[in-house]
C-alpha positions, -999 to 999 in steps of 0.1 A, spaced: 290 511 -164 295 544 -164 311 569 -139 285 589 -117 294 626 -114 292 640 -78 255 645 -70 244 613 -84 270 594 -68 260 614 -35 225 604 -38 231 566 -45 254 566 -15 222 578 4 203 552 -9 225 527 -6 223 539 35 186 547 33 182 508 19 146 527 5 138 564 3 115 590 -8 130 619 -23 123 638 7 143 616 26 169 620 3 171 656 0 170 658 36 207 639 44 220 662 11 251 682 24 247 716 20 241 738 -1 210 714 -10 199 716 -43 159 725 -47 135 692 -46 131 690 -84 167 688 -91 169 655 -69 143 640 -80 148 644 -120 190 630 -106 172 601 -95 148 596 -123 179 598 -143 197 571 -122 168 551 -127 166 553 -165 203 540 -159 193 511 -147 209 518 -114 178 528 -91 144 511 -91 114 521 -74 78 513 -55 46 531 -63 24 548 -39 -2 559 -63 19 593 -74 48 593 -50 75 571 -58 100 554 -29 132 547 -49 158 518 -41 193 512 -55 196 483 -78 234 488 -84 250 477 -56 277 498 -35 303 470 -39 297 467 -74 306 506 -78 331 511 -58 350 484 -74 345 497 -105 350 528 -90 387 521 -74 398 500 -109 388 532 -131 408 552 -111 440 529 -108 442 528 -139 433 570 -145 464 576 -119 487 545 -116 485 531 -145 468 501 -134 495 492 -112 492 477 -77 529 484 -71 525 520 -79 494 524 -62 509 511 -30 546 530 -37 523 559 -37 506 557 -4 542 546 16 561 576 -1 536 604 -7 514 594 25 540 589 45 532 553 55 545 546 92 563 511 96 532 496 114 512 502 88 534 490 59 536 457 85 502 456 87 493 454 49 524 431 42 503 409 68 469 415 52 487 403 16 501 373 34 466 362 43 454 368 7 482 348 -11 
């Protein structure tokens, strides 16, 4: 799998809300500034090509679905960039977030208790 760059990855979140959508529907919950009709569309085509998005036929109009599922890419997504940025380290993912996000102690409590459950 390869990473999505920032429109594509917008649209499949859409979809992956949307469940099924035209590309009208899409372009409608774009942020703005929207880009024109035919841009989306030949993003989704692309996305489609990729395997990632399949669609239903009504005669010429198209109602696309995602086939990748949002699980699927976001852990992809969160393992690429652990290892991008900490080195795939758990330990320096989490020393991160309790020194440069200024963890309270509730919440350190809190994931020491989630990890509990998990072991």
């Amino acid at each position: 799998m390869e990473k999505l760059n920032h429109k594509e990855e917008e649209i499949m979140r859409i979809l992956w809300e949307l469940r099924k959508g035209f590309v009208k529907e899409i372009l409608e919950r774009m942020v703005e500034p929207k880009p024109p009709y035919n841009t989306v569309s030949s993003i989704v085509r692309k996305l489609e090509s990729m395997g990632l998005v399949g669609h239903d036929a009504f005669g010429k109009t198209h109602r696309y679905y995602p086939i990748l599922q949002k699980e699927n890419y976001r852990k992809y997504s969160f393992q690429s960039f652990m290892q991008n940025y900490f080195g795939g380290s758990p330990s320096q993912l989490l020393s991160y977030f309790v020194k440069e996000e200024k963890l309270s102690p509730e919440e350190i409590n809190q994931l020491l208790n989630e990890l509990k459950k998990e072991a």
